[in-house]
N, CA, C and O atoms as a Tinker XYZ file with bonds, in Angstrom:
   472  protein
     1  N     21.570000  -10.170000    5.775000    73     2
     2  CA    22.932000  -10.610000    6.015000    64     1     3
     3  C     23.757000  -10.573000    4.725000    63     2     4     5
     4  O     24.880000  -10.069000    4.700000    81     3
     5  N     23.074000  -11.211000    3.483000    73     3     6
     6  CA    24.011000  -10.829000    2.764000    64     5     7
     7  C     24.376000   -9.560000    2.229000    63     6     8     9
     8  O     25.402000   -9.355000    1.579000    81     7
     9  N     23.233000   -8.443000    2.612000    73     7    10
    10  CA    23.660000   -7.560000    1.750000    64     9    11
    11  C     24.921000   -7.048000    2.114000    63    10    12    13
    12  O     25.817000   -6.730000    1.332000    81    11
    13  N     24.950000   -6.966000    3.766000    73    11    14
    14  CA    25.908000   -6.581000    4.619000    64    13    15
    15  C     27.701000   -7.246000    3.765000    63    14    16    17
    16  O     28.685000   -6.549000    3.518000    81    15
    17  N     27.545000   -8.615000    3.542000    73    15    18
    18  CA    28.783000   -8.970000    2.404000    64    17    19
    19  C     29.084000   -8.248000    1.608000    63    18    20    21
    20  O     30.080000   -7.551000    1.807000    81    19
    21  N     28.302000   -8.123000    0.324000    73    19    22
    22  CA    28.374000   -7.572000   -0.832000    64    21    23
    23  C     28.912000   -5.558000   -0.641000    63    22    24    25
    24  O     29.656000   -4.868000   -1.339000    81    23
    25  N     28.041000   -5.205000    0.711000    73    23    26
    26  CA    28.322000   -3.818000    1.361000    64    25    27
    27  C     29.771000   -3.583000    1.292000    63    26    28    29
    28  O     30.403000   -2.711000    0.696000    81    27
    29  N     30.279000   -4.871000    2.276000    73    27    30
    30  CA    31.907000   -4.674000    2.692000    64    29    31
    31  C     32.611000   -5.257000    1.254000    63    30    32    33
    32  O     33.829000   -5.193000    1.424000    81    31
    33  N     32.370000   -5.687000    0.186000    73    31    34
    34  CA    33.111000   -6.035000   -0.680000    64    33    35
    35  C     33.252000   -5.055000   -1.455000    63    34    36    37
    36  O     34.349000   -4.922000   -1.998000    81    35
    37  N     32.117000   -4.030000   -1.745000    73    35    38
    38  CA    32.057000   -2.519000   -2.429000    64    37    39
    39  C     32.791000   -1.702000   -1.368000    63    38    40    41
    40  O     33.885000   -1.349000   -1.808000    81    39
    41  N     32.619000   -1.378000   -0.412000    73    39    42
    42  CA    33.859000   -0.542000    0.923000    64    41    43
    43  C     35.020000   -0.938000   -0.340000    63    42    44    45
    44  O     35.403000   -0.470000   -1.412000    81    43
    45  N     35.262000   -1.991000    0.459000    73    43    46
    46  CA    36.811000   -3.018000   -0.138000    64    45    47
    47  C     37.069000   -1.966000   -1.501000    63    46    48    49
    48  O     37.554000   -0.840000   -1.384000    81    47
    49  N     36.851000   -2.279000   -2.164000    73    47    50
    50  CA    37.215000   -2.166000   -3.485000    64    49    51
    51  C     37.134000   -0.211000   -3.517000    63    50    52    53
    52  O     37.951000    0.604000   -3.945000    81    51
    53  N     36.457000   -0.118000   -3.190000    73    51    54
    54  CA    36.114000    1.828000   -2.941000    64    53    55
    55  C     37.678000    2.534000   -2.517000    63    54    56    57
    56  O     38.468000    3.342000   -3.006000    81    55
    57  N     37.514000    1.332000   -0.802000    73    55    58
    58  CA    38.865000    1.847000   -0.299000    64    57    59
    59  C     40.007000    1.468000   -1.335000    63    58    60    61
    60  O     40.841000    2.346000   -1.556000    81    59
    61  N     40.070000    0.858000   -1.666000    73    59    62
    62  CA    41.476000    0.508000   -2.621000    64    61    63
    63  C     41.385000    1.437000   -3.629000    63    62    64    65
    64  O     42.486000    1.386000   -4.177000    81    63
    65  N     40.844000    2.094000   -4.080000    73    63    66
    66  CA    40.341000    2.429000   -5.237000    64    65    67
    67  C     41.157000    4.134000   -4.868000    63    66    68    69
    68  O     41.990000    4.727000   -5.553000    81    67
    69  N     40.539000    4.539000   -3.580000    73    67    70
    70  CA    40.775000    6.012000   -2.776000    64    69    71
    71  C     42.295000    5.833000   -2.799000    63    70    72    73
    72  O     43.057000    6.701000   -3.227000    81    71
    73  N     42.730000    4.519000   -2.256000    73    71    74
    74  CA    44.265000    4.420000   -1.900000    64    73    75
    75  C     45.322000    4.754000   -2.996000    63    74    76    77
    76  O     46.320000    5.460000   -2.853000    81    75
    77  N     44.825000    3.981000   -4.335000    73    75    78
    78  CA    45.406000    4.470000   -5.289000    64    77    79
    79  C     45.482000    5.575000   -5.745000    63    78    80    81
    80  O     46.367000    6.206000   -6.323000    81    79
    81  N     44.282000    5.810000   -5.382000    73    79    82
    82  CA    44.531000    7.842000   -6.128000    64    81    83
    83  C     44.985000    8.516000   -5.185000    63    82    84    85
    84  O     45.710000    9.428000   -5.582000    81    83
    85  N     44.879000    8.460000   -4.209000    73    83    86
    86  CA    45.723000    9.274000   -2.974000    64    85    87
    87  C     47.317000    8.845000   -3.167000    63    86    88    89
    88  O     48.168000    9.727000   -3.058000    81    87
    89  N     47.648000    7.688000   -3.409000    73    87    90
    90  CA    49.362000    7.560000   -3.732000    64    89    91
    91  C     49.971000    8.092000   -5.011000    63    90    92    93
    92  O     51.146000    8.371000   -5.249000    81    91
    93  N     49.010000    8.161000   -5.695000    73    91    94
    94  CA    49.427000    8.546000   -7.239000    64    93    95
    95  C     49.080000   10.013000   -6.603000    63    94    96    97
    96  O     50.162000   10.150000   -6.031000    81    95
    97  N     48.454000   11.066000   -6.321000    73    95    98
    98  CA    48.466000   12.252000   -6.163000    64    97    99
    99  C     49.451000   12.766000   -5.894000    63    98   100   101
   100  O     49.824000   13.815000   -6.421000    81    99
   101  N     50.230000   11.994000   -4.817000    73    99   102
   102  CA    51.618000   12.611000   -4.610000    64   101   103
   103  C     52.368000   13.091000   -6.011000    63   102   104   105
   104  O     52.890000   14.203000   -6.075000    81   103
   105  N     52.377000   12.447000   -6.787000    73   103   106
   106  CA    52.836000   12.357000   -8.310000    64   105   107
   107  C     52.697000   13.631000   -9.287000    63   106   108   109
   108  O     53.474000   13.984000  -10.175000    81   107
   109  N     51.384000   14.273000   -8.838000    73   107   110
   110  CA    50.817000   14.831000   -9.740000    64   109   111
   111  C     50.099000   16.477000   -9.266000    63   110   112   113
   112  O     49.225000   17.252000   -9.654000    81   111
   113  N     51.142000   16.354000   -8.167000    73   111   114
   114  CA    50.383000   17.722000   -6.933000    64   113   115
   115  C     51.752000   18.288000   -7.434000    63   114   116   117
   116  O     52.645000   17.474000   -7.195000    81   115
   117  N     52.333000   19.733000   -8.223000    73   115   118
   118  CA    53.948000   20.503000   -8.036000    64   117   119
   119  C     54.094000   20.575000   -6.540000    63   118   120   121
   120  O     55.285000   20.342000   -6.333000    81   119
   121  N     53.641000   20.726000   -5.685000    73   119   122
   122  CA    54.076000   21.269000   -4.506000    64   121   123
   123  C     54.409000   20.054000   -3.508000    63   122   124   125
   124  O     55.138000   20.183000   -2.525000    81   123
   125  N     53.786000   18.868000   -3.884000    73   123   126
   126  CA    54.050000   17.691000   -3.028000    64   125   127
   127  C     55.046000   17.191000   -3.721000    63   126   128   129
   128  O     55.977000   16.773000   -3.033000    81   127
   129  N     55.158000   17.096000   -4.904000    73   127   130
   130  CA    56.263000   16.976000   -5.933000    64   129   131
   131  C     57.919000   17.401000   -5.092000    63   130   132   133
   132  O     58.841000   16.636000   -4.810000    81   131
   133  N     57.803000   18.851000   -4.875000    73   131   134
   134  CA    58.762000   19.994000   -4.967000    64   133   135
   135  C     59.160000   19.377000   -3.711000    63   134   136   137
   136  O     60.379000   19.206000   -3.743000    81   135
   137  N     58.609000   18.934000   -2.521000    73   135   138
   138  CA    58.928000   18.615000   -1.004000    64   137   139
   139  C     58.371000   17.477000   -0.670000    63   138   140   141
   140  O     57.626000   17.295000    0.293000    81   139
   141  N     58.772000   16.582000   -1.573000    73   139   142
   142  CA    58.910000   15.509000   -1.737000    64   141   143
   143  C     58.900000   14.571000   -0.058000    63   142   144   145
   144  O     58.038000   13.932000    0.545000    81   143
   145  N     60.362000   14.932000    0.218000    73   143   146
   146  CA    60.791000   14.467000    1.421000    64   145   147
   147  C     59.635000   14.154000    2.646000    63   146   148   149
   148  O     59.408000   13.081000    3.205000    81   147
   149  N     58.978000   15.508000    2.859000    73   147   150
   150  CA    57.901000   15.830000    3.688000    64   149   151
   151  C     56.755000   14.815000    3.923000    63   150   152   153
   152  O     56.236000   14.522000    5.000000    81   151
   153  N     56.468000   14.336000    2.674000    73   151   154
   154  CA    55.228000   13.498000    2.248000    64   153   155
   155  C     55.813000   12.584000    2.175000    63   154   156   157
   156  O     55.090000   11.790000    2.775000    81   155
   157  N     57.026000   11.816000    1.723000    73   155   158
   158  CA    56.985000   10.454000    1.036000    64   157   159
   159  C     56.836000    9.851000    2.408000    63   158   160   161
   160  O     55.685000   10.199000    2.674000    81   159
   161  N     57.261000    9.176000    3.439000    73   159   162
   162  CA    56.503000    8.544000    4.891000    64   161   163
   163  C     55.216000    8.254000    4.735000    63   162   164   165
   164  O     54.702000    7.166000    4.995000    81   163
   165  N     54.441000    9.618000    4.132000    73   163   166
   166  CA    52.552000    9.160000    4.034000    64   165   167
   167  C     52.656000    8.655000    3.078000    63   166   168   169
   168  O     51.803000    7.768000    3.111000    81   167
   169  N     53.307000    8.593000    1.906000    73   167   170
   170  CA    53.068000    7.934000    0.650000    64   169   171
   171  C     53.630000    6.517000    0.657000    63   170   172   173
   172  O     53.180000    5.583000   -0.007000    81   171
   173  N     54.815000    6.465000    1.607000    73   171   174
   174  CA    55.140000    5.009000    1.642000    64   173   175
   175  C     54.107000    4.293000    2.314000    63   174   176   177
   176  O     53.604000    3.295000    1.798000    81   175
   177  N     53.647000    4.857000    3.761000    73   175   178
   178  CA    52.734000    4.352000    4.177000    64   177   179
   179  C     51.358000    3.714000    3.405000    63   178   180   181
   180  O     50.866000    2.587000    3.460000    81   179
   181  N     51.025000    4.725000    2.791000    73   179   182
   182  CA    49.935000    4.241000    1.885000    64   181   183
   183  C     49.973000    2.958000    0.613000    63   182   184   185
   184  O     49.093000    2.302000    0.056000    81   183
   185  N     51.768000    3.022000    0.491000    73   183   186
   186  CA    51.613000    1.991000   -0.274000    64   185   187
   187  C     51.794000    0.679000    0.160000    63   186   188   189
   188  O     51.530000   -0.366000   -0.435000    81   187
   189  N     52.318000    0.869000    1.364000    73   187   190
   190  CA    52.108000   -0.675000    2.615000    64   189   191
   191  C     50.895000   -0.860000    2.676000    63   190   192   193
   192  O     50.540000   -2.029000    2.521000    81   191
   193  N     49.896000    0.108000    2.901000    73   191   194
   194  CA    48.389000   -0.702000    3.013000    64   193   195
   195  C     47.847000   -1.042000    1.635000    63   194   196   197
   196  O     46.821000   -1.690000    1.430000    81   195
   197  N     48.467000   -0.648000    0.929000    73   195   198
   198  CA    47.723000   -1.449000   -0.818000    64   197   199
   199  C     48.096000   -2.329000   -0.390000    63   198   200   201
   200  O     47.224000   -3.086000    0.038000    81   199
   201  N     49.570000   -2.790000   -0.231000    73   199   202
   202  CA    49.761000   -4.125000   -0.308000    64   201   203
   203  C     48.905000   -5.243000    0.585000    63   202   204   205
   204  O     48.897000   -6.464000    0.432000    81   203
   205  N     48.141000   -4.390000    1.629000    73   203   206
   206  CA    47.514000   -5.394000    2.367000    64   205   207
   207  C     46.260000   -5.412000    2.064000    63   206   208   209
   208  O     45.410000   -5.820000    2.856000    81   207
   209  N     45.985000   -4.969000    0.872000    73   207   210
   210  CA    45.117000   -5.263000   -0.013000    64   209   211
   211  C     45.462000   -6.689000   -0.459000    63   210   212   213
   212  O     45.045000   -7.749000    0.008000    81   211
   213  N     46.449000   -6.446000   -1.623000    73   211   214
   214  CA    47.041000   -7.672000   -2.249000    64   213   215
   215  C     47.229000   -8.711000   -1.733000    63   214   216   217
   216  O     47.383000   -9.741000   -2.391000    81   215
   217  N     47.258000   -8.671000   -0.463000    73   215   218
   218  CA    47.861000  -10.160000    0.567000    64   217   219
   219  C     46.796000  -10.435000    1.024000    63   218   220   221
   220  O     46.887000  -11.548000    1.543000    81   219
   221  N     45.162000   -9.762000    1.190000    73   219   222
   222  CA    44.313000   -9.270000    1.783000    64   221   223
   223  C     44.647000   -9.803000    3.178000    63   222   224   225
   224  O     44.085000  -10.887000    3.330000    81   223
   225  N     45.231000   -9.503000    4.065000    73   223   226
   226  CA    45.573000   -8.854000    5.379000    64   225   227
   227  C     45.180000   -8.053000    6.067000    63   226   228   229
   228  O     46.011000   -7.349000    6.642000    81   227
   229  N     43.843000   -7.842000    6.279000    73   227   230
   230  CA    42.574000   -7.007000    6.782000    64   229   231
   231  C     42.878000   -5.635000    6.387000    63   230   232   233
   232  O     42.813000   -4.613000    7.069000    81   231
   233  N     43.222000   -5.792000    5.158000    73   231   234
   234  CA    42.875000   -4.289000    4.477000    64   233   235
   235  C     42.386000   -3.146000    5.162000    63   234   236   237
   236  O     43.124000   -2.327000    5.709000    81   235
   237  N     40.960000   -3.073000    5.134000    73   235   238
   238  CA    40.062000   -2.388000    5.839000    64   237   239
   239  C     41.139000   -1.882000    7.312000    63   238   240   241
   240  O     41.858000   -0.884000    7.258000    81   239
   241  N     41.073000   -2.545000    8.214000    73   239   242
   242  CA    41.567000   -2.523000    9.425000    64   241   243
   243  C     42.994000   -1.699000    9.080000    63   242   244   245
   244  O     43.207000   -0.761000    9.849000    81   243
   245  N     43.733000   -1.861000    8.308000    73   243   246
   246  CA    44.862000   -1.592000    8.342000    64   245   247
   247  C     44.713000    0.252000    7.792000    63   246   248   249
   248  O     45.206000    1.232000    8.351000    81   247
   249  N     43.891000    0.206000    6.578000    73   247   250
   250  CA    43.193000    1.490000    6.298000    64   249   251
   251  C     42.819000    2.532000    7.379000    63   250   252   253
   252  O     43.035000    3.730000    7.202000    81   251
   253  N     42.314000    2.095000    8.379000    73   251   254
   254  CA    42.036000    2.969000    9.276000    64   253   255
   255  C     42.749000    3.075000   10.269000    63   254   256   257
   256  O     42.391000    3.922000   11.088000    81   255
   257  N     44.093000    2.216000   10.590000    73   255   258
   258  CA    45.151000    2.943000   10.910000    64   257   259
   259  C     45.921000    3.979000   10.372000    63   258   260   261
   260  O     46.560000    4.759000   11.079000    81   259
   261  N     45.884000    4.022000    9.073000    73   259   262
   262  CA    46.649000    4.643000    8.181000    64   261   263
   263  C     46.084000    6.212000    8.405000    63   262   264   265
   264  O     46.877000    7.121000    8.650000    81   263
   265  N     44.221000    6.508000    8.267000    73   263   266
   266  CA    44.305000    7.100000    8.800000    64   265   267
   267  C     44.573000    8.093000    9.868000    63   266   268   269
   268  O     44.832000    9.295000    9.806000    81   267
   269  N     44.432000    7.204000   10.948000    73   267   270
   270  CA    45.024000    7.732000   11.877000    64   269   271
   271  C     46.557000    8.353000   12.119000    63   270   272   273
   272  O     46.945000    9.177000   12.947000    81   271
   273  N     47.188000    7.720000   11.198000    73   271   274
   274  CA    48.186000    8.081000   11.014000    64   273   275
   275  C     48.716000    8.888000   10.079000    63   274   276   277
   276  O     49.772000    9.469000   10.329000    81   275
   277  N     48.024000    9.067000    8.762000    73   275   278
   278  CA    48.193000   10.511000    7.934000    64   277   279
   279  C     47.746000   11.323000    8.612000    63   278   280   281
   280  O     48.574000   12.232000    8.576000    81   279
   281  N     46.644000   11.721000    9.472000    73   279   282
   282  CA    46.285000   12.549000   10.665000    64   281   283
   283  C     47.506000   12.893000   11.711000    63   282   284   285
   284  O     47.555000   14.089000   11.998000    81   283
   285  N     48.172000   12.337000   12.127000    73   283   286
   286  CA    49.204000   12.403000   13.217000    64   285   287
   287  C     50.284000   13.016000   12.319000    63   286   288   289
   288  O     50.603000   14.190000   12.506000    81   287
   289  N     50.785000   12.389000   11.487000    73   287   290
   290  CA    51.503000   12.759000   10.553000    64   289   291
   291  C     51.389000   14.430000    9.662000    63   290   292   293
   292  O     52.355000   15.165000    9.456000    81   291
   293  N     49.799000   14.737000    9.210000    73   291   294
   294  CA    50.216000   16.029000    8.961000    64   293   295
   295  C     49.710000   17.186000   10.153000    63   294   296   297
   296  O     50.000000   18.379000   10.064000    81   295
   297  N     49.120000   16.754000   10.977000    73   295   298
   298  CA    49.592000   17.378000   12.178000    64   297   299
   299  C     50.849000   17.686000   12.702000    63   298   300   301
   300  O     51.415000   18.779000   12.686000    81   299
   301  N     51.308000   16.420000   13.257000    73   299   302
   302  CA    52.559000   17.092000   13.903000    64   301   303
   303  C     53.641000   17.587000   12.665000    63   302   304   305
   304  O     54.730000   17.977000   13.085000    81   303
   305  N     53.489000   17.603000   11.535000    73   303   306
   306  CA    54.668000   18.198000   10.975000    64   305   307
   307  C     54.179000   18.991000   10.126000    63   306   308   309
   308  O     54.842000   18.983000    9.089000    81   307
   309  N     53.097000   19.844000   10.099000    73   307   310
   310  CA    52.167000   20.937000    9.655000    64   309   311
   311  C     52.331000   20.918000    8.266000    63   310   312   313
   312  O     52.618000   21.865000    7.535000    81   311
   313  N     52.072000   19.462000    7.899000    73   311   314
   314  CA    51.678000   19.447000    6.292000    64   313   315
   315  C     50.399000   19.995000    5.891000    63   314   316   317
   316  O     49.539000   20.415000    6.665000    81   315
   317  N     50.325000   19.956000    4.474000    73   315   318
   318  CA    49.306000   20.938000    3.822000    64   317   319
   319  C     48.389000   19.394000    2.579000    63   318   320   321
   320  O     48.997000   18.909000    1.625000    81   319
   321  N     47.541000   19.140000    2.813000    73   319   322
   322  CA    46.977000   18.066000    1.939000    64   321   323
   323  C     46.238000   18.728000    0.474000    63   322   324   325
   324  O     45.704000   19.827000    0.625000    81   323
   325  N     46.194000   18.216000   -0.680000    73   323   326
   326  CA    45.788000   19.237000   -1.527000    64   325   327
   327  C     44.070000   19.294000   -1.151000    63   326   328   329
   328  O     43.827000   18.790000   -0.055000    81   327
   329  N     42.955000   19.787000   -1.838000    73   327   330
   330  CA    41.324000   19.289000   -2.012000    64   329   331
   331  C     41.125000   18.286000   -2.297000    63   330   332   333
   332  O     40.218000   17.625000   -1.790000    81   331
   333  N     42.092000   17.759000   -3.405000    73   331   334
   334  CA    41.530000   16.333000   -3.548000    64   333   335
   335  C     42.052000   15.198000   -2.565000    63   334   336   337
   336  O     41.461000   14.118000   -2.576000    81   335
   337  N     42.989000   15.370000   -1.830000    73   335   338
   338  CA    43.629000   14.435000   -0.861000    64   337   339
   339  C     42.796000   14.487000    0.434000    63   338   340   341
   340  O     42.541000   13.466000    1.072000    81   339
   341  N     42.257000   16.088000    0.911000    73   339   342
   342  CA    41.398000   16.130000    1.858000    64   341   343
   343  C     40.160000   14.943000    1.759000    63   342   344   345
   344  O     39.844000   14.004000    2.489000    81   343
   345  N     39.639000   15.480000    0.485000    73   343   346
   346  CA    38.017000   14.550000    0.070000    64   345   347
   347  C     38.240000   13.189000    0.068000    63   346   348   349
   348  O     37.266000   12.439000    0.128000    81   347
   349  N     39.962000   12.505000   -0.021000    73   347   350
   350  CA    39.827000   11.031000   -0.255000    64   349   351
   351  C     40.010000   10.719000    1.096000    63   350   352   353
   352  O     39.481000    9.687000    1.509000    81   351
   353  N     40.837000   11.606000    2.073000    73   351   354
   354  CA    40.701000   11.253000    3.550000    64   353   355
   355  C     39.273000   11.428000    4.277000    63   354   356   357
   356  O     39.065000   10.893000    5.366000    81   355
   357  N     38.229000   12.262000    3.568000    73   355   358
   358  CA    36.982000   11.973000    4.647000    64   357   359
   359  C     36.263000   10.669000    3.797000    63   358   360   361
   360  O     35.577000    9.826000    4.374000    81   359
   361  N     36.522000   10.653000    2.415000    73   359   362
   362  CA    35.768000    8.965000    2.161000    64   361   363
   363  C     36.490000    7.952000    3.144000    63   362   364   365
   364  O     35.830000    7.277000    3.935000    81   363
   365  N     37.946000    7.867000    3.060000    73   363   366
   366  CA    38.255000    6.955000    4.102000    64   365   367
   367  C     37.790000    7.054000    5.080000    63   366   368   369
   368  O     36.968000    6.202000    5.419000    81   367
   369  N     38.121000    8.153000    5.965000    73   367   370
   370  CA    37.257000    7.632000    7.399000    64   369   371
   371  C     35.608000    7.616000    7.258000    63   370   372   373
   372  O     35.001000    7.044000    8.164000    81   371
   373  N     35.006000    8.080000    6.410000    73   371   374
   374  CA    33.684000    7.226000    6.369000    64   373   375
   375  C     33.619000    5.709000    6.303000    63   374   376   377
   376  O     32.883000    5.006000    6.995000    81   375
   377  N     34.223000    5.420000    5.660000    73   375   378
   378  CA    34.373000    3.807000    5.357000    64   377   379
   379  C     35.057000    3.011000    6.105000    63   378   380   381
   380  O     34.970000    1.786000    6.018000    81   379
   381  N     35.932000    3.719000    7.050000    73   379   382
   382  CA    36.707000    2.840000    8.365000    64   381   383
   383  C     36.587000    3.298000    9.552000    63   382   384   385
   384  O     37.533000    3.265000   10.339000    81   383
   385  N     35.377000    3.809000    9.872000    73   383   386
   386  CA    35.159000    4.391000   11.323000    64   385   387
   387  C     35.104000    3.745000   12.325000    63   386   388   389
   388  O     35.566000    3.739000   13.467000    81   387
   389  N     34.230000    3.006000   11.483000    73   387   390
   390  CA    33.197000    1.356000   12.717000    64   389   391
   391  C     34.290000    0.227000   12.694000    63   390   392   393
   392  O     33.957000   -0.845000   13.200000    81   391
   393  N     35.554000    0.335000   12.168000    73   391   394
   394  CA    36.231000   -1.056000   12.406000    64   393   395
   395  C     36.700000   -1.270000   13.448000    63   394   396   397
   396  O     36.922000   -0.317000   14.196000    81   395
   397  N     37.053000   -2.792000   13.905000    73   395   398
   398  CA    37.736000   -2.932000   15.355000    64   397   399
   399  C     39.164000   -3.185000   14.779000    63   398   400   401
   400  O     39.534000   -3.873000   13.828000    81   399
   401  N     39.794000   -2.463000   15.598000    73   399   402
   402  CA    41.666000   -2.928000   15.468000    64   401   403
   403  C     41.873000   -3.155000   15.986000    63   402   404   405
   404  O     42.889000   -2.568000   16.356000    81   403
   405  N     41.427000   -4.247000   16.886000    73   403   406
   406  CA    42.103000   -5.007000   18.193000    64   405   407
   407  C     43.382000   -6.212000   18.060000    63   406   408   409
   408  O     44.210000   -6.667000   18.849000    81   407
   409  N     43.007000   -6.468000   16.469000    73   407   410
   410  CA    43.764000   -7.375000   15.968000    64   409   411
   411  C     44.872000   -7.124000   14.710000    63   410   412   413
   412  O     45.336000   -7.835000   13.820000    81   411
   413  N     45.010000   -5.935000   15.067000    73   411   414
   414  CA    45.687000   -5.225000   13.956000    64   413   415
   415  C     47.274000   -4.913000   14.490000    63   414   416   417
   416  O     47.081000   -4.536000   15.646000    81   415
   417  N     48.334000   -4.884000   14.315000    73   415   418
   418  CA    49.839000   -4.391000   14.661000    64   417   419
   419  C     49.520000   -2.665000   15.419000    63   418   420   421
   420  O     49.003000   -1.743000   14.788000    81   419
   421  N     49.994000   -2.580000   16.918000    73   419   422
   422  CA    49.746000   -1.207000   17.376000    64   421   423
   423  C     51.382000   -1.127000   17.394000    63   422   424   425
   424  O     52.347000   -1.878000   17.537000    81   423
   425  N     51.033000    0.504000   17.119000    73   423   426
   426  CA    52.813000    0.756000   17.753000    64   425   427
   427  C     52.324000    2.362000   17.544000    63   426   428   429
   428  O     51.145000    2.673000   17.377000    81   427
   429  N     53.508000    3.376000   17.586000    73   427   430
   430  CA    52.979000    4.563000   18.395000    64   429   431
   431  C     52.385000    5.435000   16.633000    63   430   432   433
   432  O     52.907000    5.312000   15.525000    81   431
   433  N     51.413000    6.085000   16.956000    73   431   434
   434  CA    50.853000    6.464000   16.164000    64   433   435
   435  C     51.378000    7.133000   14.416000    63   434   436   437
   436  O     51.148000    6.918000   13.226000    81   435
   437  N     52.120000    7.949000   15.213000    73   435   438
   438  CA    53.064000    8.375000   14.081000    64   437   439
   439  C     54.315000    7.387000   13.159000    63   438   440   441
   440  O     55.008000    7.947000   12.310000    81   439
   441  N     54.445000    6.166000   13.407000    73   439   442
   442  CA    55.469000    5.224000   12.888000    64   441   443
   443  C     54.683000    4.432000   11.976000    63   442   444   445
   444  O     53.604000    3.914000   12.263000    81   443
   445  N     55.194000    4.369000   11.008000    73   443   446
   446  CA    55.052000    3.566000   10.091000    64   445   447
   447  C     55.601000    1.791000    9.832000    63   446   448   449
   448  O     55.634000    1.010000    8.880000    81   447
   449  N     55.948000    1.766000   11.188000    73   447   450
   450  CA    56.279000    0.311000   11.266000    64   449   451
   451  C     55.170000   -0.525000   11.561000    63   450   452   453
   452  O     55.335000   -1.741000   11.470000    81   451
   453  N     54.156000   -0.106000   11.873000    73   451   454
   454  CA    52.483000   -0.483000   12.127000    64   453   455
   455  C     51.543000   -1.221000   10.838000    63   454   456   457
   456  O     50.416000   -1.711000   10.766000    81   455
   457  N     52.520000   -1.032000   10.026000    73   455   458
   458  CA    51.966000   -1.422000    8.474000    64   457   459
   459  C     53.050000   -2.248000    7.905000    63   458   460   461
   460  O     52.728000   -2.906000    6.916000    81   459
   461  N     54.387000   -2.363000    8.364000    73   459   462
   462  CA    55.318000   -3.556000    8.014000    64   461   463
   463  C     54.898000   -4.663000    8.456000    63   462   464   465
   464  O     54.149000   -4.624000    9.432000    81   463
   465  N     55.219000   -5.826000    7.931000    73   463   466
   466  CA    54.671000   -7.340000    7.690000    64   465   467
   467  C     55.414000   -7.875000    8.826000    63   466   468   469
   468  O     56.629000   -7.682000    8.773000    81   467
   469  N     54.978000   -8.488000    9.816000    73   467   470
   470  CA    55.787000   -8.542000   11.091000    64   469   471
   471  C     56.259000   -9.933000   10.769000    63   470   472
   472  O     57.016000  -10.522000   11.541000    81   471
């Protein structure tokens, strides 16, 4: 039992860890740079779920909406993620597969109001 704690406290900190470098990438990619517009929604998004880090506000849970929603997001608007943004989206969904969001803010997949502080 405890290891299972200490497990989700390393997740925790992993995921936060992915989050930051995935928001700062935007920063540091010319081409996400250049079309800016395109991306900033996923990048704002991503920086609503740090914050629910900071508030800790089921982090985790909120993380794997996010996925779901950078998924919806560069789908329907045929964005291009760099290698390193790909590799931090399959650590995330390794690390937020098994969560329940039953208790998490739903609203339609693609909106980013799902991560505002209700």
């Amino acid at each position: 039992m405890m290891f299972g704690i200490f497990k989700h406290n390393s997740d925790t900190k992993e995921v936060y860890q992915d989050l930051k470098n995935f928001y700062n990438s935007f920063f540091s990619n010319i081409y996400n740079e250049m079309n800016i517009g395109r991306y900033r929604p996923i990048r704002d998004a991503i920086g609503l779920v740090i914050n629910k880090f900071d508030s800790n506000d089921h982090p985790l849970e909120y993380t794997s909406k996010l996925v779901m929603y950078i998924q919806a997001k560069v789908a329907l608007n045929h964005l291009h993620l760099t290698l390193d943004q790909e590799k931090i989206m399959k650590n995330l969904i390794e690390k937020t597969k098994y969560l329940n969001l039953s208790y998490v803010y739903l609203s339609p997949i693609d909106s980013a109001e799902q991560f505002v502080k209700i």
